[in-house]
VOBA-1610 file (N, C-alpha, C; in pm, whole numbers, padded with zeros to 5 digits, always signed):
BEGIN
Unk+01531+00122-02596Unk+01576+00236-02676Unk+01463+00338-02684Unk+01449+00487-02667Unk+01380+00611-02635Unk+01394+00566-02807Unk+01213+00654-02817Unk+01163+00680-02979Unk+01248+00815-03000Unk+01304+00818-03109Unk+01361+00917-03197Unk+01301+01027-03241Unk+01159+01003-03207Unk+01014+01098-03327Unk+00928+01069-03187Unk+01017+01075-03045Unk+00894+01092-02950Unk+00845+01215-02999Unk+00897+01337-03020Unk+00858+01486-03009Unk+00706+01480-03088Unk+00711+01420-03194Unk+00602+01414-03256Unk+00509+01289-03244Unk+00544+01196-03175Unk+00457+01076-03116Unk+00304+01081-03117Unk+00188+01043-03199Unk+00076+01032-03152Unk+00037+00978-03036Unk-00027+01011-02925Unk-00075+00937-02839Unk-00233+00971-02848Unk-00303+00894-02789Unk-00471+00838-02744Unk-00498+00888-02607Unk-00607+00935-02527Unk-00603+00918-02414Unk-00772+00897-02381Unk-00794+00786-02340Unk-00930+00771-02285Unk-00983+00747-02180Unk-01079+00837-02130Unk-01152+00898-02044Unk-01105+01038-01992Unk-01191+01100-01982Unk-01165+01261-01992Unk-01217+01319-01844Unk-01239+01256-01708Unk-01232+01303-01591Unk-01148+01430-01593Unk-01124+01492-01448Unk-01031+01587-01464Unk-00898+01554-01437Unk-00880+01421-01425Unk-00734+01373-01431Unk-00713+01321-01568Unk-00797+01287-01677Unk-00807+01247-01780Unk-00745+01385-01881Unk-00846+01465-01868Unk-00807+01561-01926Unk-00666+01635-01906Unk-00674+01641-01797Unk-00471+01720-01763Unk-00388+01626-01851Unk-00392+01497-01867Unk-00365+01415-01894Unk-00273+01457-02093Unk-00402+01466-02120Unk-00452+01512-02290Unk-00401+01637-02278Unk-00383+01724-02205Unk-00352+01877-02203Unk-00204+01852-02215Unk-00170+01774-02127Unk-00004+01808-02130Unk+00034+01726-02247Unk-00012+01597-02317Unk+00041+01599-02453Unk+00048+01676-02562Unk-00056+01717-02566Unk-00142+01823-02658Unk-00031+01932-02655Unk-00039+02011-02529Unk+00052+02112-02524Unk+00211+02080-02525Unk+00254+01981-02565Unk+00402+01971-02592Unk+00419+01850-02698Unk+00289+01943-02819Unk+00301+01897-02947Unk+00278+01744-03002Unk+00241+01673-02907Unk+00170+01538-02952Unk+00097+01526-03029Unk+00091+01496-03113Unk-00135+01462-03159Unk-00210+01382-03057Unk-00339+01424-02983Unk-00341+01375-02929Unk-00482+01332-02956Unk-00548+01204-02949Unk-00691+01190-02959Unk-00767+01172-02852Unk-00878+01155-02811Unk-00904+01138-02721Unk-01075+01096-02708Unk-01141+00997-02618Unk-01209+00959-02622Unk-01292+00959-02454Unk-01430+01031-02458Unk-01505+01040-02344Unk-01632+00960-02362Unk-01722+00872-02252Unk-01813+00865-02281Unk-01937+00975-02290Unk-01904+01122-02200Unk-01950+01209-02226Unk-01893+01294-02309Unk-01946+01312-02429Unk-01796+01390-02549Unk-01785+01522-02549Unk-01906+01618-02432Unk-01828+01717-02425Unk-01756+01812-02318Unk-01708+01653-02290Unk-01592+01676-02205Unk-01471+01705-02261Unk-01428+01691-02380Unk-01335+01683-02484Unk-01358+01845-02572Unk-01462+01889-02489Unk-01475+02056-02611Unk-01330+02128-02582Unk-01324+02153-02467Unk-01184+02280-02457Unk-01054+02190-02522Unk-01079+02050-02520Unk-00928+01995-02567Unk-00899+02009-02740Unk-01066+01991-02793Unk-01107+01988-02956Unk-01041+02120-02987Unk-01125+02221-02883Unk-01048+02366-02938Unk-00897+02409-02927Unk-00845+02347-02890Unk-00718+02332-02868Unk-00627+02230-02942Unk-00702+02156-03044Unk-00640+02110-03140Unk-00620+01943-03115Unk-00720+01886-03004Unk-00736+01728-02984Unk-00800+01683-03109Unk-00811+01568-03110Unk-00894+01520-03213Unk-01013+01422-03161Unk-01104+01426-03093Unk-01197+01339-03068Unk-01256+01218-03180Unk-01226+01115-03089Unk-01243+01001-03170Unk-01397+00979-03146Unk-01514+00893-03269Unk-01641+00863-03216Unk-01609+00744-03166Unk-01552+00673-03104Unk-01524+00533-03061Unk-01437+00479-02986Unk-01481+00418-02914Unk-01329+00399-02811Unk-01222+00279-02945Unk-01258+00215-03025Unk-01219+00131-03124Unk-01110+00231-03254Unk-01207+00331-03249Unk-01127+00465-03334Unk-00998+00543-03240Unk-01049+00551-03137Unk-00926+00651-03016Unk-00800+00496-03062Unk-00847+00405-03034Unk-00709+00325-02980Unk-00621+00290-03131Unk-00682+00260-03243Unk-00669+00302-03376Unk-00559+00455-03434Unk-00577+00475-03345Unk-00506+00672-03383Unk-00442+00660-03380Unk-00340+00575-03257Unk-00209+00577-03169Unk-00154+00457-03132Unk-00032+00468-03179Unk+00081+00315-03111Unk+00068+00324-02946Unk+00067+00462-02871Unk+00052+00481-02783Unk-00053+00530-02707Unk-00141+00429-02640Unk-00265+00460-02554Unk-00320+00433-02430Unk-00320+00566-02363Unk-00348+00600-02232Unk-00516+00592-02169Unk-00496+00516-02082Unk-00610+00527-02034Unk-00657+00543-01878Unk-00788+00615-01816Unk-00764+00660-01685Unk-00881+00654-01629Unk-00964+00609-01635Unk-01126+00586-01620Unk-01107+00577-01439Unk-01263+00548-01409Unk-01279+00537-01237Unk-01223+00410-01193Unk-01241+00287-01255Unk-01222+00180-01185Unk-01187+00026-01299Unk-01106-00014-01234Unk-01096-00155-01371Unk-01208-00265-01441Unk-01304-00177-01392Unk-01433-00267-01438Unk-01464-00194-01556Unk-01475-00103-01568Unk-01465-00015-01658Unk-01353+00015-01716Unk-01228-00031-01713Unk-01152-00054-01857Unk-01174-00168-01909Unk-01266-00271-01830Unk-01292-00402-01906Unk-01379-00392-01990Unk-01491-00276-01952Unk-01620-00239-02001Unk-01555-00210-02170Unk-01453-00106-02139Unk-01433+00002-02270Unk-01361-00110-02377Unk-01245-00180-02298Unk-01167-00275-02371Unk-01186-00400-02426Unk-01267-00500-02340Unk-01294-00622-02401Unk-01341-00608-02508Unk-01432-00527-02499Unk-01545-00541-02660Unk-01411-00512-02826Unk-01288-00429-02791Unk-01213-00365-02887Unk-01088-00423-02878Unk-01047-00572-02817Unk-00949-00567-02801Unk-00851-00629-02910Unk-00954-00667-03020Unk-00848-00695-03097Unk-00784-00577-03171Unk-00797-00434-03127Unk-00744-00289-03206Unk-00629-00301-03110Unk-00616-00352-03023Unk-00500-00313-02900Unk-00361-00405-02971Unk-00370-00481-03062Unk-00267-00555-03067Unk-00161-00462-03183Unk-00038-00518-03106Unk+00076-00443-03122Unk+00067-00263-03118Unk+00023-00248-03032Unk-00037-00091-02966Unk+00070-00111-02830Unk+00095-00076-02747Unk+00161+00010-02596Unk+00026+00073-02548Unk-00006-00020-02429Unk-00168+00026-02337Unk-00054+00090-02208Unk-00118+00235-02131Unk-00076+00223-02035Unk-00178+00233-01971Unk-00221+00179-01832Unk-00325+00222-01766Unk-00242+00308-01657Unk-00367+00430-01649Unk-00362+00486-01520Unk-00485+00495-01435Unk-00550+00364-01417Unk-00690+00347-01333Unk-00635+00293-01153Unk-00607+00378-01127Unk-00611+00308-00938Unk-00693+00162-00945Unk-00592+00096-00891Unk-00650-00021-00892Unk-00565-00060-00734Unk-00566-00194-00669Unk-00473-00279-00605Unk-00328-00347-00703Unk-00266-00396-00644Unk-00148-00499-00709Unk-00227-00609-00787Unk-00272-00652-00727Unk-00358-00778-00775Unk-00391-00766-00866Unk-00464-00646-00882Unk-00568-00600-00973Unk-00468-00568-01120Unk-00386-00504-01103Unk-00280-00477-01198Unk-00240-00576-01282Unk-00191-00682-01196Unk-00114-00791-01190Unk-00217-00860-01313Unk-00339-00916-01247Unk-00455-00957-01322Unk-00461-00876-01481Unk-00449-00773-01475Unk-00485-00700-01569Unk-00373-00723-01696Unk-00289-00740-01658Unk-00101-00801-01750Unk-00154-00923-01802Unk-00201-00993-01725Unk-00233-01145-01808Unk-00361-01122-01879Unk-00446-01036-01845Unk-00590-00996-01930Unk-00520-00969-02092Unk-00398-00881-02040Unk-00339-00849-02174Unk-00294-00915-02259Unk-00226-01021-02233Unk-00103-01117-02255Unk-00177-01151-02404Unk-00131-01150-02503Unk-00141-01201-02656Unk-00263-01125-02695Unk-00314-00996-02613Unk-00402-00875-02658Unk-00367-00765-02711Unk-00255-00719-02661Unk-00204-00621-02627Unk-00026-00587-02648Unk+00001-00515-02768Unk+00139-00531-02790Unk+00241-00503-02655Unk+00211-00446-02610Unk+00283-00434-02431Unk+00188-00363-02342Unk+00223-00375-02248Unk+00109-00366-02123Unk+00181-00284-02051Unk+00177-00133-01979Unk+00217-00106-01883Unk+00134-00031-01770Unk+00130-00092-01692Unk+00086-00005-01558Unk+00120+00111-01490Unk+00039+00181-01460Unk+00089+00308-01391Unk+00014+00358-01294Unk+00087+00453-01199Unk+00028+00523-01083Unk+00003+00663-01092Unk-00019+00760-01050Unk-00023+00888-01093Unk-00021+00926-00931Unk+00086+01000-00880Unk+00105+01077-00758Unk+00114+01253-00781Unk-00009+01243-00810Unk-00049+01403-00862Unk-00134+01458-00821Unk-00246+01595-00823Unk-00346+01615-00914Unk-00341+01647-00991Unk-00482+01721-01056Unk-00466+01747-01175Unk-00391+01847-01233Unk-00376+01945-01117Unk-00339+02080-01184Unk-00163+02034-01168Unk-00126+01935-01108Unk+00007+01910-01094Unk+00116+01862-01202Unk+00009+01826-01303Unk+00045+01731-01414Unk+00158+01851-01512Unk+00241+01774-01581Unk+00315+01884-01642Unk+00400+01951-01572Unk+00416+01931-01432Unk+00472+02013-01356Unk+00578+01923-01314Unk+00661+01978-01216Unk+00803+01911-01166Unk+00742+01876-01014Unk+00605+01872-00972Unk+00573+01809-00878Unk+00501+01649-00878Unk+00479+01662-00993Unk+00421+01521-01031Unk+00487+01409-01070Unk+00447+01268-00990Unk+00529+01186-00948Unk+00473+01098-01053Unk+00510+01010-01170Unk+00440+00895-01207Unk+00508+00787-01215Unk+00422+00673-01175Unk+00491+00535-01183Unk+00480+00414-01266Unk+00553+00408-01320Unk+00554+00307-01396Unk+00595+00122-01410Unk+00514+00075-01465Unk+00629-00081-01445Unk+00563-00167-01523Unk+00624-00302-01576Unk+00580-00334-01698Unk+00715-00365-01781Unk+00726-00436-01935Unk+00814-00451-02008Unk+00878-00318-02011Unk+01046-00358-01958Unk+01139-00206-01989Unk+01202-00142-02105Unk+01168-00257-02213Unk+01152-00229-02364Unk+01052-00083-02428Unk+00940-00171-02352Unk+00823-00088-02407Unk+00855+00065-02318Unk+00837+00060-02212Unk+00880+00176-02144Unk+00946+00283-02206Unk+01083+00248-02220Unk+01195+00341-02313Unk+01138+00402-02415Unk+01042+00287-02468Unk+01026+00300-02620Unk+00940+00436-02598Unk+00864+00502-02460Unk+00751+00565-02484Unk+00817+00694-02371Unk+00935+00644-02309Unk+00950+00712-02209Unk+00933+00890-02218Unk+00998+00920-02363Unk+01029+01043-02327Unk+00874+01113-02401Unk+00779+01053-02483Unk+00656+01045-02478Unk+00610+01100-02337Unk+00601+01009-02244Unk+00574+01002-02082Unk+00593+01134-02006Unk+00731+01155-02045Unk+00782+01220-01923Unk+00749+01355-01955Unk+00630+01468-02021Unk+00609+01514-02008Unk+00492+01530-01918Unk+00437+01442-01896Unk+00317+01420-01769Unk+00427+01463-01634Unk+00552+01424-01584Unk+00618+01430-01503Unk+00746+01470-01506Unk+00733+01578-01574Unk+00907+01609-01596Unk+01032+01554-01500Unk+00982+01600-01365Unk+01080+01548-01281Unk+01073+01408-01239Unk+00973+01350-01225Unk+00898+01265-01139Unk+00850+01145-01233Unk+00928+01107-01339Unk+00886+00979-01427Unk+00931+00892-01351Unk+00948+00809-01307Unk+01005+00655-01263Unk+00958+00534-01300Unk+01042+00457-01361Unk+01008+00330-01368Unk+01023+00201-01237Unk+00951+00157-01239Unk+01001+00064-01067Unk+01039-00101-01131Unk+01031-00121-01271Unk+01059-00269-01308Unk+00960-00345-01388Unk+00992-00479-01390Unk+00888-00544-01490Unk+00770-00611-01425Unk+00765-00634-01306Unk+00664-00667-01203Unk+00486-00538-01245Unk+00424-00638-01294Unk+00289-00512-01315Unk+00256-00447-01205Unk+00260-00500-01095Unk+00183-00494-00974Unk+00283-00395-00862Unk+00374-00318-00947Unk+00461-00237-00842Unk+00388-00088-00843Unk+00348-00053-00939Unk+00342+00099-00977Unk+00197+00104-00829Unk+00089+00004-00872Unk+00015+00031-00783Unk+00030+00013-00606Unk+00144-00062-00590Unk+00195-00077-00447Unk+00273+00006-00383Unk+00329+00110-00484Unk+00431+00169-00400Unk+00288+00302-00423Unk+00207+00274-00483Unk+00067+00399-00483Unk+00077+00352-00370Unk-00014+00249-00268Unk-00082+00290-00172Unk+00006+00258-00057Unk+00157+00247-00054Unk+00225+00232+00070Unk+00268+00400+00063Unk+00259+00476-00057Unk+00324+00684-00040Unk+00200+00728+00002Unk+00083+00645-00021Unk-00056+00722+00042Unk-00059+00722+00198Unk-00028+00544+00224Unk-00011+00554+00401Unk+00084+00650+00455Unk+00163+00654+00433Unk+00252+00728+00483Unk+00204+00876+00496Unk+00136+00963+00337Unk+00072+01098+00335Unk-00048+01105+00488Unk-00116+01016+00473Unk-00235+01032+00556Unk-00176+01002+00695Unk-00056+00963+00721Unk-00018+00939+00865Unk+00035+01048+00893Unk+00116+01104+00785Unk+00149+01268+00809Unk+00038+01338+00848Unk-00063+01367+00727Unk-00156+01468+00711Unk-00248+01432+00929Unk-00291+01325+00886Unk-00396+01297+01019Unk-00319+01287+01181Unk-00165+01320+01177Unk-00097+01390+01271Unk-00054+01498+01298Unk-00057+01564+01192Unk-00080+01716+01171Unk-00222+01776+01231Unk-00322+01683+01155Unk-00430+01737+01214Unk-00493+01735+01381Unk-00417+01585+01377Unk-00451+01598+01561Unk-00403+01694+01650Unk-00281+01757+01614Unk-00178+01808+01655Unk-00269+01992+01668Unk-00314+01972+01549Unk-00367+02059+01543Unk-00510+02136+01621Unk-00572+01988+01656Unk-00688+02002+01749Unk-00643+01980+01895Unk-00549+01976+01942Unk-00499+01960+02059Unk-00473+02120+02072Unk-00390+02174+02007Unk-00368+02330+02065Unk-00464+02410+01998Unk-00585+02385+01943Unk-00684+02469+01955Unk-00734+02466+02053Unk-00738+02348+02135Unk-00773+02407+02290Unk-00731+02486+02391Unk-00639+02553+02338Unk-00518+02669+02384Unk-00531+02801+02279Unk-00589+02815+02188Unk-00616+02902+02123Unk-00545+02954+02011Unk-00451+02855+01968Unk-00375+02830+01889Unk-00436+02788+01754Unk-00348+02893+01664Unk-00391+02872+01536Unk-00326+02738+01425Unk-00369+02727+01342Unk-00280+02593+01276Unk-00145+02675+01222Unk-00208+02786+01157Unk-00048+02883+01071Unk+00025+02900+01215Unk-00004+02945+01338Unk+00100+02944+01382Unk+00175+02811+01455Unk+00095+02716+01447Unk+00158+02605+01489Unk+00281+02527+01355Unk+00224+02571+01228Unk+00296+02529+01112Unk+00411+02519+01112Unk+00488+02649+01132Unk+00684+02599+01137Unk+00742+02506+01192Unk+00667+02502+01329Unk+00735+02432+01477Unk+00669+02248+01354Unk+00585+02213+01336Unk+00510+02075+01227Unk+00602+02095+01117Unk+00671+02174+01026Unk+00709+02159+00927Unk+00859+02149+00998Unk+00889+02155+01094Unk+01042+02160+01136Unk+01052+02001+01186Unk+00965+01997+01239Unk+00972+01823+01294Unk+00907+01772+01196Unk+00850+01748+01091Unk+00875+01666+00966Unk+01002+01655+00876Unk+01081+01748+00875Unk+01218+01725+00812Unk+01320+01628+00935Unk+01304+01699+01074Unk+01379+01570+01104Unk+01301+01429+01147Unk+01220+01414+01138Unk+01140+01291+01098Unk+01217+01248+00918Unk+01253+01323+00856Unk+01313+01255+00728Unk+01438+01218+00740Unk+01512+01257+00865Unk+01678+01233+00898Unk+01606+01084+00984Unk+01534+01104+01054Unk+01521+00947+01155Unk+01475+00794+01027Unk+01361+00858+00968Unk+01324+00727+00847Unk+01443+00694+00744Unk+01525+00778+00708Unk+01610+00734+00644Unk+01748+00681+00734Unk+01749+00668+00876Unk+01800+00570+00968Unk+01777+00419+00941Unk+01593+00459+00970Unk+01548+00328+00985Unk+01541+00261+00867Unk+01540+00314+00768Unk+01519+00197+00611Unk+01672+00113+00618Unk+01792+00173+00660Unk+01865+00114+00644Unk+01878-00007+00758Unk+01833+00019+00869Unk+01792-00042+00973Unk+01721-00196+00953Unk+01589-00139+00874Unk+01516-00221+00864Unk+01543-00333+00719Unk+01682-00276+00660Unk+01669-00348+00514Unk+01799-00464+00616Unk+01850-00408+00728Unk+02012-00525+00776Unk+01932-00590+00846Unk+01805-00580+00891Unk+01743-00676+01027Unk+01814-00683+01151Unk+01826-00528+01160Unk+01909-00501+01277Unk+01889-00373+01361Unk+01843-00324+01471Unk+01746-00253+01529Unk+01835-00190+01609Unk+01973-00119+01642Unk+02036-00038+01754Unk+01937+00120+01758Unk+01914+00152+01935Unk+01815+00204+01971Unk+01906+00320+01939Unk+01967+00375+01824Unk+02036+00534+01848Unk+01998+00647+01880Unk+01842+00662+01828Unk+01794+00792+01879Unk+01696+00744+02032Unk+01641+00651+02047Unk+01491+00610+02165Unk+01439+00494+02111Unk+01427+00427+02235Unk+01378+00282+02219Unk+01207+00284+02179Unk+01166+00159+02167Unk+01028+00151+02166Unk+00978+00169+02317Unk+01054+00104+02388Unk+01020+00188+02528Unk+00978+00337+02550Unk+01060+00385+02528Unk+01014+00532+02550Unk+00909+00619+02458Unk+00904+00538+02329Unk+00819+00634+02252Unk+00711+00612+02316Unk+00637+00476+02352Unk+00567+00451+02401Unk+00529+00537+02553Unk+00596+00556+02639Unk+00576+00644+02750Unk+00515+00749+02663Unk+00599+00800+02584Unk+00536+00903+02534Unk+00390+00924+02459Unk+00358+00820+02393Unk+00227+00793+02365Unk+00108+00774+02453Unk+00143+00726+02567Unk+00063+00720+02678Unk+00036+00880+02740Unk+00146+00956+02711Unk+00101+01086+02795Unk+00017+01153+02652Unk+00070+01143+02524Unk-00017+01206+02359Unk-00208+01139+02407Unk-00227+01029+02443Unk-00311+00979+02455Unk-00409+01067+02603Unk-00334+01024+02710Unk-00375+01102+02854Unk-00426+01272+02806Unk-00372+01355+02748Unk-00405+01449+02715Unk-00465+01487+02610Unk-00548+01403+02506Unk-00646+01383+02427Unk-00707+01360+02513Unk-00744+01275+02609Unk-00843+01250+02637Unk-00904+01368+02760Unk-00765+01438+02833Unk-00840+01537+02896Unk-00908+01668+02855Unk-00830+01642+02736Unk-00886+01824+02706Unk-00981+01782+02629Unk-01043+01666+02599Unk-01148+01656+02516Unk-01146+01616+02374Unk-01061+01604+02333Unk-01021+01580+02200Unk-01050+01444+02142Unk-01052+01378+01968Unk-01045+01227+01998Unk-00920+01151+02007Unk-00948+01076+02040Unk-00859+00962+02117Unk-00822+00866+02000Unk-00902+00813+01911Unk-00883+00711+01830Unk-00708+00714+01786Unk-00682+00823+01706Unk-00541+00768+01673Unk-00432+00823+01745Unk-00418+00877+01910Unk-00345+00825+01997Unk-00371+00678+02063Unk-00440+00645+02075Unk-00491+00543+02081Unk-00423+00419+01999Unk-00431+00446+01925Unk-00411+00324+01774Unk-00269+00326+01781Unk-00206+00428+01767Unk-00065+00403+01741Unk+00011+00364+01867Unk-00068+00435+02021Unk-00032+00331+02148Unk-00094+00178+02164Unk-00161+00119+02086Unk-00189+00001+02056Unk-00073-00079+01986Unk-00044-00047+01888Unk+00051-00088+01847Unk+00233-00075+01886Unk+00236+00012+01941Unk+00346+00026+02024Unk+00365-00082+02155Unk+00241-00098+02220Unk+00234-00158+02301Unk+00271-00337+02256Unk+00184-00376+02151Unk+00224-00516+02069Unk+00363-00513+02055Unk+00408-00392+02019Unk+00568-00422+01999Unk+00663-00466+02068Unk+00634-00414+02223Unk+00704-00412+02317Unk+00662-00550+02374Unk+00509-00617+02348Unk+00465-00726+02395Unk+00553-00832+02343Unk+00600-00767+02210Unk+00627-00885+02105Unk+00831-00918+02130Unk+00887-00833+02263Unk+00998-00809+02316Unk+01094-00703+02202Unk+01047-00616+02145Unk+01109-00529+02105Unk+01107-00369+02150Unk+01089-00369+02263Unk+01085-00264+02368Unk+01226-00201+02353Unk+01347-00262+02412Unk+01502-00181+02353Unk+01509-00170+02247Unk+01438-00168+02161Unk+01488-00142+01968Unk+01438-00047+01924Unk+01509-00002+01830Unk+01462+00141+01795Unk+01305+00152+01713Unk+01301+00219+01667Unk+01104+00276+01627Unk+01121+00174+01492Unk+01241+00202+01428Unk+01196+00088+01318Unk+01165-00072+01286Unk+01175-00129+01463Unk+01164-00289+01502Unk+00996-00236+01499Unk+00922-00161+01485Unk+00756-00144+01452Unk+00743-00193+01337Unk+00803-00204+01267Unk+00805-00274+01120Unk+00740-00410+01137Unk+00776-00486+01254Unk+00752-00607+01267Unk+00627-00664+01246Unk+00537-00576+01384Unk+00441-00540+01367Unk+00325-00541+01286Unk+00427-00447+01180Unk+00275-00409+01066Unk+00317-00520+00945Unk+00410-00589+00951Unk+00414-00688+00854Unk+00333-00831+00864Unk+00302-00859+01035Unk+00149-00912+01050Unk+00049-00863+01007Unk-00033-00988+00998Unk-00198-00939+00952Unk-00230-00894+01154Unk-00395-00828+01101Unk-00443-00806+01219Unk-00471-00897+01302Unk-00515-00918+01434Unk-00558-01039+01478Unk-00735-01005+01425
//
């Protein structure tokens, strides 16, 4: 059940990075009370003037609020801030937003377990300046009690983009770094793409439409293959692994003549090649799945 008196909800938020702070800004600015706690405290000046309340203590910040956010560099350091205070955390709502692994998450739920009135994990698919905005993605997972209870609290960090993924701790941070692979396989094919026709004198803006036109239908082919890959069933409708592969061999041949690097034509004809080793040569691009669901050798 959504709080009734989210509008006026106190929340906490500790550590004041510049994802910390956006953080505190967008409660702040849609009327929260918000407190907030830095180990450098005047990092917290523009938020004070703006009507935060800086706590002297990380024991006082978590004290303020049923609801408390936290976002530091790394989970060694929410152990740092938390162990010493954790008996203030009980019957409180912790969410973390520290990048961590699954594991790490996961670990962190049972750190909680009879600490901590509910535990929820989170991801942040943002930056900073994104926060508050309808581009910012956040993830959540953890008791779906507690969730509700804070959701509409939340969903001003992500107006559009709140999601919950379930009660599993260890989701918010997994589906983080499987939307990251995917960004950087975009971004670092863009960029090759891009150093290939600078050897032609080609600019990136004008190469941009022709890249932004074949990334949308790259979104008609992956949403083929998820369904593909969820029946365990591979019909080659658009091109086999056969052929992409030809084709990788010539992406590769011409990196290497005009000078360019090779590594990730290379890599992804490596793995194409296993595929086809592995007899999935007639199947479509999404039997690569197979593949990457092995470890490396």
């Amino acid at each position: 059940m959504s709080n009734p008196n989210a509008a006026q909800a106190p929340v906490t938020v500790i550590g004041l990075g510049l994802m910390g702070q956006a953080l505190a800004a967008a409660f702040l600015g849609n009327g929260h009370p918000t407190t907030v706690w830095n180990r450098s405290a005047h990092k917290a000046d523009e938020l004070v003037g703006k009507g935060a309340v800086l706590a002297p203590s990380v024991k006082d910040a978590i004290e303020a609020s049923p609801l408390v956010v936290i976002c530091v560099s790394d989970y060694d350091s929410v152990h740092e801030l938390l162990d010493p205070v954790e008996g203030s955390l009980a019957g409180r709502t912790l969410v973390n937003m520290t990048s961590a692994s699954s594991s790490q998450a996961r670990g962190m739920a049972k750190w909680a377990e009879g600490k901590v009135g509910a535990y929820i994990d989170s991801a942040i698919m943002a930056i900073p300046p994104g926060i508050a905005t309808d581009e910012a993605i956040m993830l959540y997972c953890g008791p779906k009690s507690a969730f509700d209870q804070h959701a509409e609290t939340l969903k001003v960090l992500a107006p559009a983009g709140t999601t919950y993924l379930g009660e599993d701790h260890g989701l918010a941070s997994l589906h983080d770094v499987s939307l990251l692979t995917m960004m950087w396989g975009v971004e670092n094919s863009f960029l090759h793409g891009v150093a290939l026709l600078g050897t032609a004198g080609v600019k990136a803006t004008e190469y941009l439409p022709l890249a932004k036109a074949l990334a949308v239908m790259t979104l008609g082919f992956i949403e083929a293959y998820a369904e593909q890959i969820d029946s365990g069933d591979w019909p080659a409708e658009d091109s086999t692994i056969d052929t992409h592969v030809d084709a990788m061999d010539h992406l590769l041949d011409e990196s290497r003549e005009l000078g360019v690097n090779t590594e990730w034509p290379a890599l992804i004809t490596a793995l194409g090649k296993r595929a086809i080793a592995e007899g999935h040569g007639p199947a479509s691009y999404a039997a690569m799945v197979e593949v990457f669901r092995k470890p490396s050798a």
